[in-house]
C-alpha positions in Angstrom: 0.0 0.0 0.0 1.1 2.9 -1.2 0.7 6.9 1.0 -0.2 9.6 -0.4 2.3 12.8 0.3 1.1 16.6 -0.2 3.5 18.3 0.5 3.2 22.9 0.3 4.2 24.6 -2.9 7.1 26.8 -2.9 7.0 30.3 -3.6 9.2 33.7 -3.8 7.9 37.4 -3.1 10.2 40.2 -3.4 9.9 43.6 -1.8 11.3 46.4 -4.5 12.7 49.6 -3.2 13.6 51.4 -5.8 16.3 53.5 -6.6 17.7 56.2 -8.7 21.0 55.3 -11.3 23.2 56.7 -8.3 22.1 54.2 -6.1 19.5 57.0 -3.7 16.2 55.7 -2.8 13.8 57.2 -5.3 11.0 57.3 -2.4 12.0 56.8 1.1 10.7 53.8 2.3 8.7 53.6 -1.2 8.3 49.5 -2.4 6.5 48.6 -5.4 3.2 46.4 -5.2 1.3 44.7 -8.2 -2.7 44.8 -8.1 -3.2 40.9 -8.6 -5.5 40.5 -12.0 -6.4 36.8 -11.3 -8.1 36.2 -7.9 -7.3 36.5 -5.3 -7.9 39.9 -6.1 -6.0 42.7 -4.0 -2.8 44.7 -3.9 0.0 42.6 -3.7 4.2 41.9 -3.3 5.2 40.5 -6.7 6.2 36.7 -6.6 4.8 33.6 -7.8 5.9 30.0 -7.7 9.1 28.5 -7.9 9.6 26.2 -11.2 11.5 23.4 -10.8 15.1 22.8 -11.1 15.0 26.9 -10.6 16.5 28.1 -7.4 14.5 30.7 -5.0 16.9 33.0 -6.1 16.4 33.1 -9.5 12.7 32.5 -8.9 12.6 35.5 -7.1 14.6 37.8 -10.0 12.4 36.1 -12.6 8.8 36.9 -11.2 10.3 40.3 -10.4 10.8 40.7 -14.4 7.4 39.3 -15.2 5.3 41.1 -13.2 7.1 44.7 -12.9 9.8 44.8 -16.1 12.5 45.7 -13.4 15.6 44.1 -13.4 16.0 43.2 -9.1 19.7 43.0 -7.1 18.6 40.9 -4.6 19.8 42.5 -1.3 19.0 39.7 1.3 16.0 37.4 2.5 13.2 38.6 4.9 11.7 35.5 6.2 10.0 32.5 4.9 6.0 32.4 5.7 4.3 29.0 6.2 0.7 29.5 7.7 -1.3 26.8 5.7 -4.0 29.2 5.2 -1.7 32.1 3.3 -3.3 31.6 0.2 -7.0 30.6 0.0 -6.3 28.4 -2.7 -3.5 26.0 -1.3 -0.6 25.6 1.1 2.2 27.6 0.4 5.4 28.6 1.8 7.2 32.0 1.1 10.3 33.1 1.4 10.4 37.0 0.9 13.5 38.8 -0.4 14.3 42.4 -0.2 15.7 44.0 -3.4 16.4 47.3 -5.0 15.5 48.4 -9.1 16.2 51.0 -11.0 14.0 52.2 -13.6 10.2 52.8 -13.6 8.0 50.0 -13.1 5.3 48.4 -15.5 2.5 46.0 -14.6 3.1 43.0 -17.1 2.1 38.8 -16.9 -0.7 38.5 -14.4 -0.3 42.1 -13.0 -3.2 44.7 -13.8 -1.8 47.4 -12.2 1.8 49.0 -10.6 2.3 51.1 -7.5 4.9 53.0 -5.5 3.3 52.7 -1.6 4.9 53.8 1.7 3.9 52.8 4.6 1.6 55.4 5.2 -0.1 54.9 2.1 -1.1 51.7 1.8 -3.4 49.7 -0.1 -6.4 48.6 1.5 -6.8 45.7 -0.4 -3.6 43.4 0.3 -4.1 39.8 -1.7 -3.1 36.7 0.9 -0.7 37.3 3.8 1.3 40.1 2.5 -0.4 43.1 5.3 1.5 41.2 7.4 4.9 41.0 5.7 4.7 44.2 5.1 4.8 45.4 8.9 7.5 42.5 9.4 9.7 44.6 6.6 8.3 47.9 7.3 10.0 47.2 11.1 12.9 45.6 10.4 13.5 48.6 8.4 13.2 50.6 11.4 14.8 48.6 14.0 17.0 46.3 12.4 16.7 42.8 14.1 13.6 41.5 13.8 12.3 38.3 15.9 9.7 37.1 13.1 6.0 35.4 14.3 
């Protein structure tokens, strides 16, 4: 008798600060956010799913590109994010990467719309988990250190 494994789906979101050709932060604290065009609907980091025999590095760069049209330097990792509940639609695990771009961003692949947000501005909307990895970065900006969940 055989058993049946499920096991989560792995998957890369990447926080974009962008910044001018001189290497300044074009808006402080400023990160870029896709509106999702697929549901679930909402305002959301850009990522997606890791292919396989790709590592979450590339992952990470690639979605970047298809989503915004930026070209990412990956700076370091966040955090990886496992709640089973996520995403409504499976179990997925995260791992979040901060990353800096130059240039202006474009909503491409599954993206309707691009936008610069602080964290004063906001979306209301924020598809899956991503409210809540946004405080996690937004502090760890400010603090440093961060002791995650």
């Amino acid at each position: 008798m055989s058993k049946e494994y499920r096991n989560p789906l792995p998957t890369v979101d990447i926080i974009i600060e962008l910044s001018d050709d001189t290497g300044g932060i074009v808006l402080p604290d400023g990160i870029v956010l896709i509106e999702r065009k697929n549901p679930p609907y909402g305002w959301a980091l850009p990522g997606g799913f890791v292919d396989y025999g790709e590592s979450l590095e590339a992952a990470a760069v690639r979605e970047a590109k298809e989503e915004t049209s930026l070209d990412v330097d990956l700076k370091c990792q966040l955090h990886a994010y496992s709640a089973p509940n996520r995403d409504p639609r499976f179990h997925t695990v995260t791992v979040v990467f901060v990353a800096t771009a130059t240039g202006t961003p474009v909503a491409c692949d599954d993206a309707a719309n691009v936008g610069i947000f602080t964290e004063d501005n906001l979306p209301k909307k924020i598809a899956f988990d991503h409210a809540d990895i946004l405080r996690d970065y937004f502090r760890w900006k400010r603090e440093g250190w961060v002791v995650f969940g």
